[in-house]
N, C-alpha and C positions, 0 to 999 in steps of 0.2 A: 606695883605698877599703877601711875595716873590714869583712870578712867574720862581719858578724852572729852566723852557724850558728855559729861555733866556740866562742862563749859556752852557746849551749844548753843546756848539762849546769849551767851556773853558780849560783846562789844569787844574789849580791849582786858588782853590780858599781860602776863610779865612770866616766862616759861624760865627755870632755872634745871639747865640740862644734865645731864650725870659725870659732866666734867666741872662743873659750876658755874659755866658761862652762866651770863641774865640774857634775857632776851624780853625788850617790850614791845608789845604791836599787836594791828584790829587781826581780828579773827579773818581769814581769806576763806577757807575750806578746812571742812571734817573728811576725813575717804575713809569708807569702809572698805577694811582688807581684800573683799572681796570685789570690788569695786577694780580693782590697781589690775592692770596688764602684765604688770612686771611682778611676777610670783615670785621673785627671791625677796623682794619685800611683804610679806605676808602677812600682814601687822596693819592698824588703824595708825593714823597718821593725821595731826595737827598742820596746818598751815598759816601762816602768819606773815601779815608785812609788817618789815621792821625800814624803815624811813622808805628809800624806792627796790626793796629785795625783798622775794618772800622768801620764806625759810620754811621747809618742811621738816618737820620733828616724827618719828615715829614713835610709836608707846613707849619704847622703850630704851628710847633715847631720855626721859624726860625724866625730871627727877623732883618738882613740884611746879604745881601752876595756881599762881594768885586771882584774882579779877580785881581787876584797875576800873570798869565799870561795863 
């Protein structure tokens, strides 16, 4: 599993999901699992705008994350 935190500091990255979509786009929001209202997602979760949509990923949805810058 992608440890999320390590992107933190990041700008723009490109998420390649565990069905192989790509996804490129600036970092929105990190959430800590415990953060989230909705316990059935229970997980750290990625956020990302991808042109005008963000897209939220959870850990374990993800299946590698590059830095574009």
């Amino acid at each position: 599993m992608v440890n999320i935190w390590n992107y933190k500091d990041c700008d723009t990255i490109e998420i390649t999901d565990t069905d192989g979509n790509v996804f490129k786009g600036r970092i929105v929001d990190i959430t800590d699992a415990e953060e989230k209202s909705d316990l059935e997602e229970y997980e750290d979760s990625i956020t990302i705008k991808v042109d005008e949509n963000n897209i939220e990923f959870l850990q374990n949805e993800i299946a590698e994350i590059k830095i574009i810058r």
